[in-house]
VMD Tcl script that builds the backbone (N, CA, C; Angstrom):
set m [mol new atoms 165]
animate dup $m
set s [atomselect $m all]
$s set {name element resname resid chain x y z} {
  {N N UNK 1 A 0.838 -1.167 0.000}
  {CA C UNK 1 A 0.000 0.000 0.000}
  {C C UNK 1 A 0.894 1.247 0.000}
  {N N UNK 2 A 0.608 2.207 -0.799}
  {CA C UNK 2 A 1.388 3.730 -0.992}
  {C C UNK 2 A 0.939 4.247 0.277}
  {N N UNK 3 A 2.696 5.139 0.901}
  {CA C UNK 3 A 2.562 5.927 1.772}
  {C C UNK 3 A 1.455 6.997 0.784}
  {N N UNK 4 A 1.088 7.891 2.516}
  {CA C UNK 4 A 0.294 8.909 1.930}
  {C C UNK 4 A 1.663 9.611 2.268}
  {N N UNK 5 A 2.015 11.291 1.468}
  {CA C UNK 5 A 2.858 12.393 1.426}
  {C C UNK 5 A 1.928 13.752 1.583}
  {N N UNK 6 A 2.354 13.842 2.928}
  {CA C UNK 6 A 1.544 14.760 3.215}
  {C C UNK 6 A 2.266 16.355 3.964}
  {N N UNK 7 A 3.077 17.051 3.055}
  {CA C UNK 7 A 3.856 17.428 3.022}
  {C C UNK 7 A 3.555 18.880 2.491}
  {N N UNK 8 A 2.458 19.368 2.638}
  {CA C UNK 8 A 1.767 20.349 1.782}
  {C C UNK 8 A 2.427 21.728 2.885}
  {N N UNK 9 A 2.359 21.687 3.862}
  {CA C UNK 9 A 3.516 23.104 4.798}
  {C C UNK 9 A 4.149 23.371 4.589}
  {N N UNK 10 A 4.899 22.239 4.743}
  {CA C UNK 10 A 6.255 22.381 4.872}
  {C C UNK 10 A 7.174 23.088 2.891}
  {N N UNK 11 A 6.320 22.361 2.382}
  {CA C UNK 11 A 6.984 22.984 1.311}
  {C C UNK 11 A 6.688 24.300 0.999}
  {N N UNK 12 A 5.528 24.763 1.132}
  {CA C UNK 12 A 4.678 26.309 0.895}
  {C C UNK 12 A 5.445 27.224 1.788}
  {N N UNK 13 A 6.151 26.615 2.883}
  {CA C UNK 13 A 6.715 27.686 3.830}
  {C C UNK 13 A 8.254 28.371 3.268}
  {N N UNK 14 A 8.914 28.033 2.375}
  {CA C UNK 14 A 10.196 28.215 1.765}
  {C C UNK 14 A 9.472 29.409 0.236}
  {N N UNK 15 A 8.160 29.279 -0.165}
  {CA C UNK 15 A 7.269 29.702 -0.749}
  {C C UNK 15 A 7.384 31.449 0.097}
  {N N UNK 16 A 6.699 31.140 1.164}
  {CA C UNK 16 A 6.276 31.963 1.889}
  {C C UNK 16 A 7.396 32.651 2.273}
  {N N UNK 17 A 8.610 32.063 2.675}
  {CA C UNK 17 A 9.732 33.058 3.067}
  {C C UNK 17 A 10.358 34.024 1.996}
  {N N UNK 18 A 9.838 33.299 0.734}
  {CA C UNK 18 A 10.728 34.083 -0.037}
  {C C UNK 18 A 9.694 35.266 -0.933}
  {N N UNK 19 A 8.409 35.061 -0.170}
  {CA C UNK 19 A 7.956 36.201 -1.256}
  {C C UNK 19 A 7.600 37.746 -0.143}
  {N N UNK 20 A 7.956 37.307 1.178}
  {CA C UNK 20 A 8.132 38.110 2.439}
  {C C UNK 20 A 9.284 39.202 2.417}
  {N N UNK 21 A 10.692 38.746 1.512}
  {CA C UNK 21 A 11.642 39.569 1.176}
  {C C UNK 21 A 11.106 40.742 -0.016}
  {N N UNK 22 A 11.211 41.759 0.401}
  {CA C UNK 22 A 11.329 43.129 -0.478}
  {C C UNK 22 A 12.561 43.272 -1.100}
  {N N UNK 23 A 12.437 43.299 -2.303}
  {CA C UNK 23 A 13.000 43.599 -3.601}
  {C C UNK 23 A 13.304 45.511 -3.022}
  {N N UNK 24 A 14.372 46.160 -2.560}
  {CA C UNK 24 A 14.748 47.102 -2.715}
  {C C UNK 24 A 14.907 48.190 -3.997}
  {N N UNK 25 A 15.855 47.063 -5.035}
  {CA C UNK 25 A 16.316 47.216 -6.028}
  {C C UNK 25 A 15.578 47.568 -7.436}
  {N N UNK 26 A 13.691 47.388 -7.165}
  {CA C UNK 26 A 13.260 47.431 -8.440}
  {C C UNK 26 A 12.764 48.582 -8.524}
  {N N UNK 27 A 11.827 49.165 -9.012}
  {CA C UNK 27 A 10.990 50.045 -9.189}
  {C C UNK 27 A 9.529 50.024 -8.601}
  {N N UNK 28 A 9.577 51.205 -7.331}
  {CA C UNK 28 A 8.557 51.719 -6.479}
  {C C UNK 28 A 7.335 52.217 -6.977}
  {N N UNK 29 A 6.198 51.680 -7.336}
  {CA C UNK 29 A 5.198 52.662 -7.429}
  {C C UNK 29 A 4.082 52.382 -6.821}
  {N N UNK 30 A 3.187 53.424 -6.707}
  {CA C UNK 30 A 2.048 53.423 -5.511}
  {C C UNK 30 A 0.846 52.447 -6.212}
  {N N UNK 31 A 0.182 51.949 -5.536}
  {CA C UNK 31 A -1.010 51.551 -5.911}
  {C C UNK 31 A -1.735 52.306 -6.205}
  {N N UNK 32 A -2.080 53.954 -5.975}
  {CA C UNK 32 A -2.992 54.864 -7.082}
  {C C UNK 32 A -2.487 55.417 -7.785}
  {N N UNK 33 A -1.200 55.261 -8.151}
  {CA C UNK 33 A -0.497 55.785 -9.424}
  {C C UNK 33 A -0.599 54.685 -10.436}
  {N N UNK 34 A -0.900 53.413 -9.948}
  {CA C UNK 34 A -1.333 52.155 -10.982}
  {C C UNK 34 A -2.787 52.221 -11.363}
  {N N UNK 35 A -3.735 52.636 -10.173}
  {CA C UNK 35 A -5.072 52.761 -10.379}
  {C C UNK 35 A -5.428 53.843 -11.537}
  {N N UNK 36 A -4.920 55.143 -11.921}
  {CA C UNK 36 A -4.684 56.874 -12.167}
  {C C UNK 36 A -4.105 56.167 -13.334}
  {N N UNK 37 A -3.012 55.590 -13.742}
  {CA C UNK 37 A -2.276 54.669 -14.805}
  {C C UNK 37 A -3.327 54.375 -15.669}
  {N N UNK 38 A -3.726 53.238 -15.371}
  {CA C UNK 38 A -5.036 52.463 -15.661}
  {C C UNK 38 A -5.935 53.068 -16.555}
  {N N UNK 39 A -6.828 54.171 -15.357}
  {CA C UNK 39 A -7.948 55.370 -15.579}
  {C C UNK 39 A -7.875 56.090 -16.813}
  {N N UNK 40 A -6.282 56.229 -16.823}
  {CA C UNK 40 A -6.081 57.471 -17.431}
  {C C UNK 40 A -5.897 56.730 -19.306}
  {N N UNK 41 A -5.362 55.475 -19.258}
  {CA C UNK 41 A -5.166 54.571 -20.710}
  {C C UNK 41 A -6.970 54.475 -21.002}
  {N N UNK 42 A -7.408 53.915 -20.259}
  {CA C UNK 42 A -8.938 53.831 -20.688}
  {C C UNK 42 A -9.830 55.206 -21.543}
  {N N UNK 43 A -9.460 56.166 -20.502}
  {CA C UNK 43 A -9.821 57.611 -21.246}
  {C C UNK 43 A -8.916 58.222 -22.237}
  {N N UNK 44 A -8.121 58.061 -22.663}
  {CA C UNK 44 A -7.632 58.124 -23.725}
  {C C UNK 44 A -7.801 56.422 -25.321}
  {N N UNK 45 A -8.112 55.580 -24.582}
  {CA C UNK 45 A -8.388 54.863 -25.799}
  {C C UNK 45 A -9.836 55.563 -26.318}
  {N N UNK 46 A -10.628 55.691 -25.051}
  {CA C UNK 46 A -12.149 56.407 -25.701}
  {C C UNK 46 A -12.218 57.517 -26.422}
  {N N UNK 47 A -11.222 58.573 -25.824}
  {CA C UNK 47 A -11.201 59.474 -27.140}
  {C C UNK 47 A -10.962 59.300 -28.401}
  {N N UNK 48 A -10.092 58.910 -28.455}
  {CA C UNK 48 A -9.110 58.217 -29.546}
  {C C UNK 48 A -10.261 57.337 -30.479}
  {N N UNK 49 A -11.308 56.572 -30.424}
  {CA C UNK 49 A -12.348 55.894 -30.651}
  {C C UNK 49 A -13.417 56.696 -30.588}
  {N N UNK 50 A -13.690 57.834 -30.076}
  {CA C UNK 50 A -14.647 59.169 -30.431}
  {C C UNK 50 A -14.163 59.950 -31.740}
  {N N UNK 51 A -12.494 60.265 -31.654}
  {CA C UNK 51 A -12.154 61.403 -32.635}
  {C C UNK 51 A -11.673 60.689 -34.168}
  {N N UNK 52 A -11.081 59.243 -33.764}
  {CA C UNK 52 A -10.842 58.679 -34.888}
  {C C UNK 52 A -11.208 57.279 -34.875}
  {N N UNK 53 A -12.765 57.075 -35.307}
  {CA C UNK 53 A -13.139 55.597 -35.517}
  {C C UNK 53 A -12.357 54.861 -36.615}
  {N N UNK 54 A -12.605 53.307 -36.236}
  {CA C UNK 54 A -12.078 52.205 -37.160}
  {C C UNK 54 A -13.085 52.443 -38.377}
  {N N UNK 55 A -14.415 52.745 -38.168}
  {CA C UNK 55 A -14.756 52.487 -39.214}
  {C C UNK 55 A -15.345 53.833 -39.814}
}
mol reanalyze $m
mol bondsrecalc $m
mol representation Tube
mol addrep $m
């Protein structure tokens, strides 16, 4: 009969340590400068699709 492997912690925890470390080194930006980002591509595709349709 197969052991059961029940090992599901222990591995997720080496998971978990490493996504707990902050990256210093990359590039900082705010979560409403991503939200404002976002906002701001949307309102400009709509113009863009007001002033110059596909069809």
């Amino acid at each position: 009969m197969a052991k059961k492997n029940d090992s599901g912690f222990q591995s997720s925890a080496g998971l978990m340590r490493y996504f707990d470390v902050e990256n210093e080194k990359g590039i900082r930006i705010s979560p409403r400068a991503v939200i404002g980002i976002a906002i701001g591509l949307v309102v400009v595709v709509m113009l863009l699709e007001v002033f110059y349709p596909l069809n």
